[in-house]
N, CA, C and O atoms as a GROMACS GRO file, in nm:
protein
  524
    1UNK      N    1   0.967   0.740  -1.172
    1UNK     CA    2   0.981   0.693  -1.035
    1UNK      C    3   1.112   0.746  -0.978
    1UNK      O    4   1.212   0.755  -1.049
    2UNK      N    5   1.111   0.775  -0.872
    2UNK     CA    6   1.240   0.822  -0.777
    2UNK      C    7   1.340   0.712  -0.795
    2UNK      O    8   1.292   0.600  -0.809
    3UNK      N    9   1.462   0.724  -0.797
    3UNK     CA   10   1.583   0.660  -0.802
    3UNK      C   11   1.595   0.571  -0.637
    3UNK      O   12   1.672   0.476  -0.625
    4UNK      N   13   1.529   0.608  -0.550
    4UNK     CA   14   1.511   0.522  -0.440
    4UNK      C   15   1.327   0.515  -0.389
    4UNK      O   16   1.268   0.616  -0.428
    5UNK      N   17   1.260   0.443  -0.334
    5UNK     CA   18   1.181   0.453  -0.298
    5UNK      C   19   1.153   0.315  -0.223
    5UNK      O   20   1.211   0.216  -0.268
    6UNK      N   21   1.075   0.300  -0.121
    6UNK     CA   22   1.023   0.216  -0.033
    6UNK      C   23   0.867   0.247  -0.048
    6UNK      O   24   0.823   0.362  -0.044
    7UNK      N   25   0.792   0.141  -0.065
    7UNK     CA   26   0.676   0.123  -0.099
    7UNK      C   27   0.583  -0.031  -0.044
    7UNK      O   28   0.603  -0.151  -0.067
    8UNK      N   29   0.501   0.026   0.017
    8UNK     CA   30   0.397  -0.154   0.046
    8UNK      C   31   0.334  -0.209  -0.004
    8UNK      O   32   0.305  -0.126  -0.090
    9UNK      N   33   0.262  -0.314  -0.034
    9UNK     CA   34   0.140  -0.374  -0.079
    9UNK      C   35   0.080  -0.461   0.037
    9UNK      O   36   0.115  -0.568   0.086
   10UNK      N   37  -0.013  -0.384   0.061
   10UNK     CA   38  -0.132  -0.481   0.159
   10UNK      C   39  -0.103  -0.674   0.073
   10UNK      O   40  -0.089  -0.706  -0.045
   11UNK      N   41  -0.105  -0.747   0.184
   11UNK     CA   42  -0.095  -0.863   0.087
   11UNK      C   43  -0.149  -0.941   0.199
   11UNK      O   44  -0.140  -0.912   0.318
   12UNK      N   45  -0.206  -1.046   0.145
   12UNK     CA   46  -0.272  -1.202   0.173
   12UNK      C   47  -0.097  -1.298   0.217
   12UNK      O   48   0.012  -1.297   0.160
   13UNK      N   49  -0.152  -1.375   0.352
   13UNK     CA   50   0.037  -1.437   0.363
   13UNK      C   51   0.027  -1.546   0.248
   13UNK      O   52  -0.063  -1.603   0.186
   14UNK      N   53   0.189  -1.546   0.254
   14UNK     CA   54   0.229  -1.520   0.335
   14UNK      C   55   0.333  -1.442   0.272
   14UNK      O   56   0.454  -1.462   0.287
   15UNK      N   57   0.262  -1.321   0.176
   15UNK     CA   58   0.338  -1.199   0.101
   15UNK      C   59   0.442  -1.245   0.044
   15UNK      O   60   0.470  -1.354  -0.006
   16UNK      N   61   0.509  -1.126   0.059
   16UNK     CA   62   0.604  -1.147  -0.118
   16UNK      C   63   0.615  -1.114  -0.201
   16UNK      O   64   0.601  -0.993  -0.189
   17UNK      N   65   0.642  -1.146  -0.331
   17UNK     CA   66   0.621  -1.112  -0.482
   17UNK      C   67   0.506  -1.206  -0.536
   17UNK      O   68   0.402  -1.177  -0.596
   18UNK      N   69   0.546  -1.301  -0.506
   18UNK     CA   70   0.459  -1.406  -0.536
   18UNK      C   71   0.308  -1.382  -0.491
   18UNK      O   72   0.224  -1.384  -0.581
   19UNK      N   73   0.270  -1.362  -0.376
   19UNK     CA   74   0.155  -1.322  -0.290
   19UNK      C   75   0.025  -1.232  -0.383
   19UNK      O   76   0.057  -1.171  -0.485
   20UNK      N   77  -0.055  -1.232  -0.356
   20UNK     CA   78  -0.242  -1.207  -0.376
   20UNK      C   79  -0.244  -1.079  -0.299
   20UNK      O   80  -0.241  -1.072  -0.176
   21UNK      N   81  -0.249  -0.996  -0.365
   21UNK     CA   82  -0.287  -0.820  -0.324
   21UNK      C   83  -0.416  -0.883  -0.210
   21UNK      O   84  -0.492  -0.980  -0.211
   22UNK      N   85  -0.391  -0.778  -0.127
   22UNK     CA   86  -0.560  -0.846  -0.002
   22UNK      C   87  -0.608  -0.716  -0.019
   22UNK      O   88  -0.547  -0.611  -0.040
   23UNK      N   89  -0.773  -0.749  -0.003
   23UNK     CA   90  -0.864  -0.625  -0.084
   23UNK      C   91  -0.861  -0.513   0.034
   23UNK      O   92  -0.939  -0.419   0.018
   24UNK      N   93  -0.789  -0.513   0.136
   24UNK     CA   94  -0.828  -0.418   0.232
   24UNK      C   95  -0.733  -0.435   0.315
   24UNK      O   96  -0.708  -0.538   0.377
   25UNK      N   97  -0.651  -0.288   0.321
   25UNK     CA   98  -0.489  -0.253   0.346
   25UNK      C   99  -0.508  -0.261   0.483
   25UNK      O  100  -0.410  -0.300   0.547
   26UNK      N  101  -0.622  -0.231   0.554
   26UNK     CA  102  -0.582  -0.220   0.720
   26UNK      C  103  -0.634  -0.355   0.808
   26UNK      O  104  -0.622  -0.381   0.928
   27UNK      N  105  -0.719  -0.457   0.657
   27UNK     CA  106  -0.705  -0.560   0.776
   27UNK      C  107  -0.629  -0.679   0.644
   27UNK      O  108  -0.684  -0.786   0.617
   28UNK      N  109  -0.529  -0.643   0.592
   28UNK     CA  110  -0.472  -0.741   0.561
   28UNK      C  111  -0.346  -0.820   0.628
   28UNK      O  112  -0.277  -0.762   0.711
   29UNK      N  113  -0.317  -0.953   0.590
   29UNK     CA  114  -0.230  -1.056   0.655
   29UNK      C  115  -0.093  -0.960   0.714
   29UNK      O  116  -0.022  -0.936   0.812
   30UNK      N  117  -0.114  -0.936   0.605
   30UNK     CA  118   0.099  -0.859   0.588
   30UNK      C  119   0.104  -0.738   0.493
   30UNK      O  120   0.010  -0.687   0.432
   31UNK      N  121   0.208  -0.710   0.493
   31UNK     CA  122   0.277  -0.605   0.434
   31UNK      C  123   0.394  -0.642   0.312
   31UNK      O  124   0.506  -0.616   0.358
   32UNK      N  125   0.400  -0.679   0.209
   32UNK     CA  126   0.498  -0.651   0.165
   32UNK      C  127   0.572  -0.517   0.099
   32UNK      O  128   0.521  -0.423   0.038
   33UNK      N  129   0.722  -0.545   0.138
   33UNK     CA  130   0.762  -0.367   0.189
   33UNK      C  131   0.896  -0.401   0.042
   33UNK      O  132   0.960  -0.506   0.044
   34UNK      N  133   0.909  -0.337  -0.027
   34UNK     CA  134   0.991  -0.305  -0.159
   34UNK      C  135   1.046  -0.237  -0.153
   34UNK      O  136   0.998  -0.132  -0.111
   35UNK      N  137   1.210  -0.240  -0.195
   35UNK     CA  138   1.293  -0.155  -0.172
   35UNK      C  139   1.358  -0.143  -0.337
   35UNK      O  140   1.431  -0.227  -0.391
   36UNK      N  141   1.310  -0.017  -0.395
   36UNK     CA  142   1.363  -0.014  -0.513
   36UNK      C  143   1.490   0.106  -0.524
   36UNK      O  144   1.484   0.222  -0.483
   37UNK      N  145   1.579   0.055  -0.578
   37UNK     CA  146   1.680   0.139  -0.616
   37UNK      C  147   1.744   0.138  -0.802
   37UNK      O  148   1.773   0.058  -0.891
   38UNK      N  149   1.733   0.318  -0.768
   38UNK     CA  150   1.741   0.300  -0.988
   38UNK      C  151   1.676   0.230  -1.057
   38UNK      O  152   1.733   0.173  -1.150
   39UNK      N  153   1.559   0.213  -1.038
   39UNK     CA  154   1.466   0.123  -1.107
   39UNK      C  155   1.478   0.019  -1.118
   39UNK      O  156   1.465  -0.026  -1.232
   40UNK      N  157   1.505  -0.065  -1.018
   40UNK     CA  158   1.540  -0.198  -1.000
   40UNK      C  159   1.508  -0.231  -0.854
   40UNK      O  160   1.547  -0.151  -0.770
   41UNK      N  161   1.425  -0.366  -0.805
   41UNK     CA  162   1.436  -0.417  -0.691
   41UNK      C  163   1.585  -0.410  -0.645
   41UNK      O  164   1.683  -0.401  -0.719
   42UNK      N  165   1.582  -0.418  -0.497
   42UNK     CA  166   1.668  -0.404  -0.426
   42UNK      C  167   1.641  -0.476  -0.320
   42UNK      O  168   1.739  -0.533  -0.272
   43UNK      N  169   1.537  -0.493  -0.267
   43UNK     CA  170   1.485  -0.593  -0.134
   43UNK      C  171   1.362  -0.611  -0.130
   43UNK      O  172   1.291  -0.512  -0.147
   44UNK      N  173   1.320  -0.701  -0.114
   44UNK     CA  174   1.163  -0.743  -0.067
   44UNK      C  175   1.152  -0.829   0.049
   44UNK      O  176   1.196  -0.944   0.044
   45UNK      N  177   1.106  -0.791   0.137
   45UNK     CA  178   1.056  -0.838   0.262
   45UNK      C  179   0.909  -0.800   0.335
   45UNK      O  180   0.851  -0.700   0.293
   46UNK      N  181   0.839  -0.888   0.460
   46UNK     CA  182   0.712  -0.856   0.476
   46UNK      C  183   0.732  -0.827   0.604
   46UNK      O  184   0.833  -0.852   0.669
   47UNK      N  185   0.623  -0.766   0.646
   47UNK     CA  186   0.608  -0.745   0.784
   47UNK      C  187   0.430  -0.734   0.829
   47UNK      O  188   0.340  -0.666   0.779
   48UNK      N  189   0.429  -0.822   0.932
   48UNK     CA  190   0.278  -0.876   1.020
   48UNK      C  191   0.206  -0.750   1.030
   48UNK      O  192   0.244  -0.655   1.098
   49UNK      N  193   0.091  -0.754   0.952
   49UNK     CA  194   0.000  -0.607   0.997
   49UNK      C  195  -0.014  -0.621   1.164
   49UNK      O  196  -0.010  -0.731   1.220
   50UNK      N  197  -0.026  -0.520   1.223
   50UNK     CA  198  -0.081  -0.456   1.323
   50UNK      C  199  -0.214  -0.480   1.387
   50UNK      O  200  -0.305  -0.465   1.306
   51UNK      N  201  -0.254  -0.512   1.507
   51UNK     CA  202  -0.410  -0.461   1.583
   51UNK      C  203  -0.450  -0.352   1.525
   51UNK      O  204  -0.367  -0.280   1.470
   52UNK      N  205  -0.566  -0.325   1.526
   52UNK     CA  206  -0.609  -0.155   1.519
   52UNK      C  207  -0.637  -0.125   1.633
   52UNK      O  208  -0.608  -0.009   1.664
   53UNK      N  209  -0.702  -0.213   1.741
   53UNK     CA  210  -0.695  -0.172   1.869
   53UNK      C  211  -0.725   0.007   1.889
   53UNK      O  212  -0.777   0.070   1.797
   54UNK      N  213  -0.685   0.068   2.013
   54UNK     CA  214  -0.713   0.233   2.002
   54UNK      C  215  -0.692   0.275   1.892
   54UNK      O  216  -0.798   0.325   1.855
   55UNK      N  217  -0.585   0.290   1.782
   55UNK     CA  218  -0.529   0.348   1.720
   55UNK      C  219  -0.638   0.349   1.581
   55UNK      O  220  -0.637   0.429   1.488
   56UNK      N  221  -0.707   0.263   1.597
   56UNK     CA  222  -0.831   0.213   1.499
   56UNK      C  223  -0.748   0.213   1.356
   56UNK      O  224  -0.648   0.143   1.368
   57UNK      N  225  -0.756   0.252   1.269
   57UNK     CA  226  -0.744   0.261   1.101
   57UNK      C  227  -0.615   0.311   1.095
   57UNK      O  228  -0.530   0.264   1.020
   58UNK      N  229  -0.592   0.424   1.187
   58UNK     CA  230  -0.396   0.512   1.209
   58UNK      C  231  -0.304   0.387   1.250
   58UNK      O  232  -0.193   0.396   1.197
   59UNK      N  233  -0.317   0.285   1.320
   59UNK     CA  234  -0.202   0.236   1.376
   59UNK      C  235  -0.161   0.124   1.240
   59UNK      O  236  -0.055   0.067   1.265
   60UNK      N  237  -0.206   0.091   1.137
   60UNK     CA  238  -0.133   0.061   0.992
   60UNK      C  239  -0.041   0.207   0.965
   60UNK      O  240   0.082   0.199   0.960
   61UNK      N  241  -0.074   0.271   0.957
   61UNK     CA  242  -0.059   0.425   0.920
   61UNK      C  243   0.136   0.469   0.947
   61UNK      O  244   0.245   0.488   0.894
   62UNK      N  245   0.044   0.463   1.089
   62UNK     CA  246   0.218   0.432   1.186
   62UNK      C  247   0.302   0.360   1.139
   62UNK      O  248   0.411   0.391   1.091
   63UNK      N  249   0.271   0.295   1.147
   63UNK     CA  250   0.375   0.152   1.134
   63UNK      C  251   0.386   0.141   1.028
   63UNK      O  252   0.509   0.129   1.025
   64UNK      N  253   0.353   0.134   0.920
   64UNK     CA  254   0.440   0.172   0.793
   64UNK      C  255   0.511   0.248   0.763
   64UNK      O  256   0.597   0.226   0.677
   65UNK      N  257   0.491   0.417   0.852
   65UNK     CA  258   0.550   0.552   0.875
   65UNK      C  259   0.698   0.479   0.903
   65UNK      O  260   0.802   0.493   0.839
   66UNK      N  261   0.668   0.389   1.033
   66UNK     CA  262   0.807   0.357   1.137
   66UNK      C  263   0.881   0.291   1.041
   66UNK      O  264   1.002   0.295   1.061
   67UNK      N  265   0.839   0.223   0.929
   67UNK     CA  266   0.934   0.134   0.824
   67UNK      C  267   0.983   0.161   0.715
   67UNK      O  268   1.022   0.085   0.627
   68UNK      N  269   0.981   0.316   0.723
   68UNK     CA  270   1.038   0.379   0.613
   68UNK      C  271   0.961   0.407   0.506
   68UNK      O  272   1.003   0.492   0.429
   69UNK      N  273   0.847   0.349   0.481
   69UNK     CA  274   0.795   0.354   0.381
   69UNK      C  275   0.705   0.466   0.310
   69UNK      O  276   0.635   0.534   0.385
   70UNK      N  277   0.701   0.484   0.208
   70UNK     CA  278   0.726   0.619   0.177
   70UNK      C  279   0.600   0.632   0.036
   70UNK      O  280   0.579   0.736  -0.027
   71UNK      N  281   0.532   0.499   0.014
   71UNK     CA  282   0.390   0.542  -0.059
   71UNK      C  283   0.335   0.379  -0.046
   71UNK      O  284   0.435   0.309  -0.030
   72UNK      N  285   0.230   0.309  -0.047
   72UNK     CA  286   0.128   0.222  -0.049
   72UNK      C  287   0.019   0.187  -0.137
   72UNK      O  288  -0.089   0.244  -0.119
   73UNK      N  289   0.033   0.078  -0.252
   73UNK     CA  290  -0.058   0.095  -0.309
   73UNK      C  291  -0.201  -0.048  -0.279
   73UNK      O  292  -0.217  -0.166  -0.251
   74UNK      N  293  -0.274   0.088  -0.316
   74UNK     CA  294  -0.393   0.001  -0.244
   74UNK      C  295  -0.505  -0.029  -0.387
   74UNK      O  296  -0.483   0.031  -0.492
   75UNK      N  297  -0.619  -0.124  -0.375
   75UNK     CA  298  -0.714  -0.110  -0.452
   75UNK      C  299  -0.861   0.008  -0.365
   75UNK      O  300  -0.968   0.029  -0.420
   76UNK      N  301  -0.833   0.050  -0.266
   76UNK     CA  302  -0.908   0.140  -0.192
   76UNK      C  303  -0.872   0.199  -0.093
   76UNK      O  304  -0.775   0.156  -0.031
   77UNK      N  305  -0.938   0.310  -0.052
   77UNK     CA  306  -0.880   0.359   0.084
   77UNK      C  307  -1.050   0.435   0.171
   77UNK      O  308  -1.151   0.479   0.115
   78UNK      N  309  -1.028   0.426   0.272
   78UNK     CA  310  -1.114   0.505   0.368
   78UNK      C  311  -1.058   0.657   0.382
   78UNK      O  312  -0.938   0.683   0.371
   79UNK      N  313  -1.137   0.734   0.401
   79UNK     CA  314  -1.088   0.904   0.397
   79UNK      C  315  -0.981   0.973   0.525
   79UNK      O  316  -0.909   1.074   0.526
   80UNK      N  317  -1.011   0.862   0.629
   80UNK     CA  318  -0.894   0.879   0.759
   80UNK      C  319  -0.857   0.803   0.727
   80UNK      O  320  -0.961   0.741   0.704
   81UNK      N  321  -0.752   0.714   0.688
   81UNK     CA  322  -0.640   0.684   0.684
   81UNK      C  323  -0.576   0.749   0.554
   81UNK      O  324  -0.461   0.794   0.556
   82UNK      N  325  -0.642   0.751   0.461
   82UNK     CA  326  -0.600   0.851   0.329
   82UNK      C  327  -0.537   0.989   0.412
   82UNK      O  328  -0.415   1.005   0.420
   83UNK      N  329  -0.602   1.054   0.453
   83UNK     CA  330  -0.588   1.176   0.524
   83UNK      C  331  -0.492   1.106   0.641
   83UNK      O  332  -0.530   1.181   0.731
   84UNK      N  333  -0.410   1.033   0.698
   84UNK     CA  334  -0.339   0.962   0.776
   84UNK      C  335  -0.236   0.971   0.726
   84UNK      O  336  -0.154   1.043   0.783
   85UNK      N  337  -0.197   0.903   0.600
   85UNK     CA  338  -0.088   0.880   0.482
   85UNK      C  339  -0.040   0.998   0.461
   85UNK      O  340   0.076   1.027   0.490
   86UNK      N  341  -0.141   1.098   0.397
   86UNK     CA  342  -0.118   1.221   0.399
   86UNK      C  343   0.004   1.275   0.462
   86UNK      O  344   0.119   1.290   0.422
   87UNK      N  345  -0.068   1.304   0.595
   87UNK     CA  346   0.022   1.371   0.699
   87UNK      C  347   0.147   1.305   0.722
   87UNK      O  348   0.229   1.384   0.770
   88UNK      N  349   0.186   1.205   0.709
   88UNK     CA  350   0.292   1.131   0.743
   88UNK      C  351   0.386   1.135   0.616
   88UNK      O  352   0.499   1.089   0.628
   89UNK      N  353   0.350   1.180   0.509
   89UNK     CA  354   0.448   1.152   0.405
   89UNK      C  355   0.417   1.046   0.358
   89UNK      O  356   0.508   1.023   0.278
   90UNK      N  357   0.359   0.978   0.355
   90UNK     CA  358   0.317   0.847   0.251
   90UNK      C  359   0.214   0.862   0.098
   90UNK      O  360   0.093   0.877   0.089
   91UNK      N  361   0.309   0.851  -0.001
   91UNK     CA  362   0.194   0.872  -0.149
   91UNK      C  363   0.108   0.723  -0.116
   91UNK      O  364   0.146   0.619  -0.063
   92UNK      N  365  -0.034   0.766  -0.177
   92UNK     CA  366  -0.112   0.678  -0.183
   92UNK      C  367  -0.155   0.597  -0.333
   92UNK      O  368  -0.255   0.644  -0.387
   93UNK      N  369  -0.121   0.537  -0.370
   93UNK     CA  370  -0.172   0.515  -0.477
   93UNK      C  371  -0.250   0.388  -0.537
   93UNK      O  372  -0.231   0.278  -0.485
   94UNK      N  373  -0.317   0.397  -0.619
   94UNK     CA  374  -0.463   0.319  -0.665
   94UNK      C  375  -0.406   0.205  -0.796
   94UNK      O  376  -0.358   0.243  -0.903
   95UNK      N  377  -0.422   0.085  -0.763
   95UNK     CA  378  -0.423   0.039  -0.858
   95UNK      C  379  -0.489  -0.093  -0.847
   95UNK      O  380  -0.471  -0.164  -0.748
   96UNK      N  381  -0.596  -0.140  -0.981
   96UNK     CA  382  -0.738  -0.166  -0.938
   96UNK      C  383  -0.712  -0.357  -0.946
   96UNK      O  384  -0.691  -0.422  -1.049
   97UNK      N  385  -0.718  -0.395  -0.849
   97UNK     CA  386  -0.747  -0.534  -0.797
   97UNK      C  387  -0.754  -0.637  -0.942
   97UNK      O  388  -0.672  -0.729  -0.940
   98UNK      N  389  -0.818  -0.631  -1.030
   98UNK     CA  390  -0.866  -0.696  -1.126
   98UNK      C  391  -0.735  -0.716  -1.194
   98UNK      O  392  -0.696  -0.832  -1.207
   99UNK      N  393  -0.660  -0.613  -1.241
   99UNK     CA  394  -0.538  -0.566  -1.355
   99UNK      C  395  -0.431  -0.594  -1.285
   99UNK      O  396  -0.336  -0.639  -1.349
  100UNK      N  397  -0.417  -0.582  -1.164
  100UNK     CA  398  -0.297  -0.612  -1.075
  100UNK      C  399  -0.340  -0.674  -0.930
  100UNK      O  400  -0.381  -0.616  -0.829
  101UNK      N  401  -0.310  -0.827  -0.959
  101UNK     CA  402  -0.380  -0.876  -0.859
  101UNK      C  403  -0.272  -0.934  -0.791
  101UNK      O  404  -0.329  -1.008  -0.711
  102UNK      N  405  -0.160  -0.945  -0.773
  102UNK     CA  406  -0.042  -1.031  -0.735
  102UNK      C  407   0.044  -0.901  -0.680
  102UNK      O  408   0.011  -0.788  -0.715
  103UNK      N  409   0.138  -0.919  -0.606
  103UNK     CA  410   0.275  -0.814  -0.556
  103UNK      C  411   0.314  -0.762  -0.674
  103UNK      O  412   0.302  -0.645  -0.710
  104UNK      N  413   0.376  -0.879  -0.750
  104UNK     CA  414   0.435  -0.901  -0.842
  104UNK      C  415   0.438  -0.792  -0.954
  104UNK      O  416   0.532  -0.731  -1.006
  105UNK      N  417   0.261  -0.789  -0.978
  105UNK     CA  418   0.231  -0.709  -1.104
  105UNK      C  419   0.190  -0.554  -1.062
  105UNK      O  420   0.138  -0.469  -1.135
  106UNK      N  421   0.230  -0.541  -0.917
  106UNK     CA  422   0.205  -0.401  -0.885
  106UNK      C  423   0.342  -0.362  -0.887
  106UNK      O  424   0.370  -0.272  -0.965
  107UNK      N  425   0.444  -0.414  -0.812
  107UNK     CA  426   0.585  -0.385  -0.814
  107UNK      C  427   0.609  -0.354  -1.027
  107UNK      O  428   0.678  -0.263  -1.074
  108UNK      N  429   0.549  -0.432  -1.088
  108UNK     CA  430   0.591  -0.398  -1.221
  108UNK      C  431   0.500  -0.265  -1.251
  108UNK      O  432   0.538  -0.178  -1.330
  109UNK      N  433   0.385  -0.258  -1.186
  109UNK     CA  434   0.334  -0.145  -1.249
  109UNK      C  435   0.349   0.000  -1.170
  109UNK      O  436   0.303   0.111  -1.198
  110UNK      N  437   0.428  -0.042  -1.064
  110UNK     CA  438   0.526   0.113  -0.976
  110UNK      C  439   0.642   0.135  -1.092
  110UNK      O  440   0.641   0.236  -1.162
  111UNK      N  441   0.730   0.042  -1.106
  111UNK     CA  442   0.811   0.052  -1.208
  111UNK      C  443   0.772   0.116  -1.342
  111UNK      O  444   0.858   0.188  -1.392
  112UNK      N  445   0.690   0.106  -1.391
  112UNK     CA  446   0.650   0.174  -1.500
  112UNK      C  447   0.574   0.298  -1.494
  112UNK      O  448   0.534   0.354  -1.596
  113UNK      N  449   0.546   0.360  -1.326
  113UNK     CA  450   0.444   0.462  -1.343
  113UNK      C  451   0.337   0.446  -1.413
  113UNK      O  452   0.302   0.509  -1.513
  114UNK      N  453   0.266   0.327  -1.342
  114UNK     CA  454   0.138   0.348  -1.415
  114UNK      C  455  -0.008   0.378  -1.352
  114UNK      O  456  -0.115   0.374  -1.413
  115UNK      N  457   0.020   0.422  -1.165
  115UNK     CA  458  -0.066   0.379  -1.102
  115UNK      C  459  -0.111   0.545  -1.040
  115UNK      O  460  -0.041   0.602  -0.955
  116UNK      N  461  -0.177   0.577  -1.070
  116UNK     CA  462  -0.231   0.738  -0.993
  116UNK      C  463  -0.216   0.734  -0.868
  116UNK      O  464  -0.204   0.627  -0.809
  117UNK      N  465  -0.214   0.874  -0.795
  117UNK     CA  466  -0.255   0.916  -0.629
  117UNK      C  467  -0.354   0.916  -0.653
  117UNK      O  468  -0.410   0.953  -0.756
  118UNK      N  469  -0.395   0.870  -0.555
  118UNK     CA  470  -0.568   0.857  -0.469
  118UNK      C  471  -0.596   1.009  -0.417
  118UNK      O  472  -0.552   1.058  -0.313
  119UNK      N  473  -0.668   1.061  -0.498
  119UNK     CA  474  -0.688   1.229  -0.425
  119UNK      C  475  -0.801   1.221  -0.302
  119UNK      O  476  -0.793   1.114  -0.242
  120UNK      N  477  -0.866   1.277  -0.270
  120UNK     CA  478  -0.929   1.300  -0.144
  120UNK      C  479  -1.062   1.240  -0.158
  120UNK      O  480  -1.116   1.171  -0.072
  121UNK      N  481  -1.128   1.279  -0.308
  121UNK     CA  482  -1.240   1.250  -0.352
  121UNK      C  483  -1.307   1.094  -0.403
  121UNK      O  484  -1.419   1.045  -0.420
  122UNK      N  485  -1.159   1.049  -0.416
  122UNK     CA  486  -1.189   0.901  -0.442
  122UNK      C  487  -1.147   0.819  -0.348
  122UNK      O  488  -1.101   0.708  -0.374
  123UNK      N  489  -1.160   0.873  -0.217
  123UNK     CA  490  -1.161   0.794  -0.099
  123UNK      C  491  -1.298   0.736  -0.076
  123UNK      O  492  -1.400   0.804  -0.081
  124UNK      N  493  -1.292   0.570  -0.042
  124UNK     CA  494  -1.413   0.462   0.005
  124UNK      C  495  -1.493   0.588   0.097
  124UNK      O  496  -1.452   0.694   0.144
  125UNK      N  497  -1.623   0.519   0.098
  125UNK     CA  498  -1.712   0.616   0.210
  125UNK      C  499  -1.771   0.507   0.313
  125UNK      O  500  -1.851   0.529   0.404
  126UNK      N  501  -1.707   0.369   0.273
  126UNK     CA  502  -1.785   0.252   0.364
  126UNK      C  503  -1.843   0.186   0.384
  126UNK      O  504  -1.847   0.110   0.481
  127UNK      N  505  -1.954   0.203   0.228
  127UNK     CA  506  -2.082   0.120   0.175
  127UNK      C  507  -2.020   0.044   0.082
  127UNK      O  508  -2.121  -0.009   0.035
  128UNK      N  509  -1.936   0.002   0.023
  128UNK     CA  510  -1.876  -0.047  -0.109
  128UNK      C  511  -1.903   0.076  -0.207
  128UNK      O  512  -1.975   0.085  -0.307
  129UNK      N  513  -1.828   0.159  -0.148
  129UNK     CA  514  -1.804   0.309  -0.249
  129UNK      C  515  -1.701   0.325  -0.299
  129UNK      O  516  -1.657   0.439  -0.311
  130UNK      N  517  -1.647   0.239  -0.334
  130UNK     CA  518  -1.486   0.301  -0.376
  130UNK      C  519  -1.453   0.283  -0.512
  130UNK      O  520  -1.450   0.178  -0.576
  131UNK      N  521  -1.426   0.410  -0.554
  131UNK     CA  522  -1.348   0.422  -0.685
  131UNK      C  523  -1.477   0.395  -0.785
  131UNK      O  524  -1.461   0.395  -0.908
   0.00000   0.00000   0.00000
């Protein structure tokens, strides 16, 4: 892991560490946003997801862009906003709901590198296709 990094977890409120991963990053409660430095927390704080309104599936996208944040791990993704993340500089990465179901145990499992990028191909298609 990078010696600094900012990273989210879609979360159920009212987020945190403590908080319930929410199964779906663009209509979940909140954001919790992690600030790790040298392999160590450094800050944890949340922030209110977004409308999708015009911006549909991109305006999460944004607004995580605007907060520094710099990869997201999800238990799924849709192929435009994957391709969203993309472009903006955001790593995407997968780690599966069941094994890491809390902030908590994803923040431990960023820390350990244990969680893959989401490549293009294992993007949701919308039917309950994912992964």
């Amino acid at each position: 892991m990078n010696t600094s990094l900012v990273f989210a977890v879609p979360s159920n409120n009212p987020g945190g560490l403590e908080a319930k991963r929410s199964d779906h990053f663009g209509h979940c409660d909140v954001f919790t946003i992690i600030k790790v430095q040298d392999g160590e927390i450094a800050d944890v704080g949340t922030v209110a997801n977004q409308e999708h309104g015009a911006g549909g599936c991109m305006v999460p996208v944004q607004f995580l862009k605007n907060q520094d944040v710099k990869a997201i791990v999800v238990g799924g993704i849709g192929a435009r906003p994957l391709q969203g993340f993309v472009e903006v500089g955001i790593d995407v990465f997968y780690a599966d709901q069941n094994t890491a179901a809390t902030v908590e145990s994803v923040v431990d499992g960023m820390l350990k590198n244990q969680f893959p990028i989401i490549r293009a191909d294992q993007a949701c298609t919308g039917h309950a296709n994912c992964h």
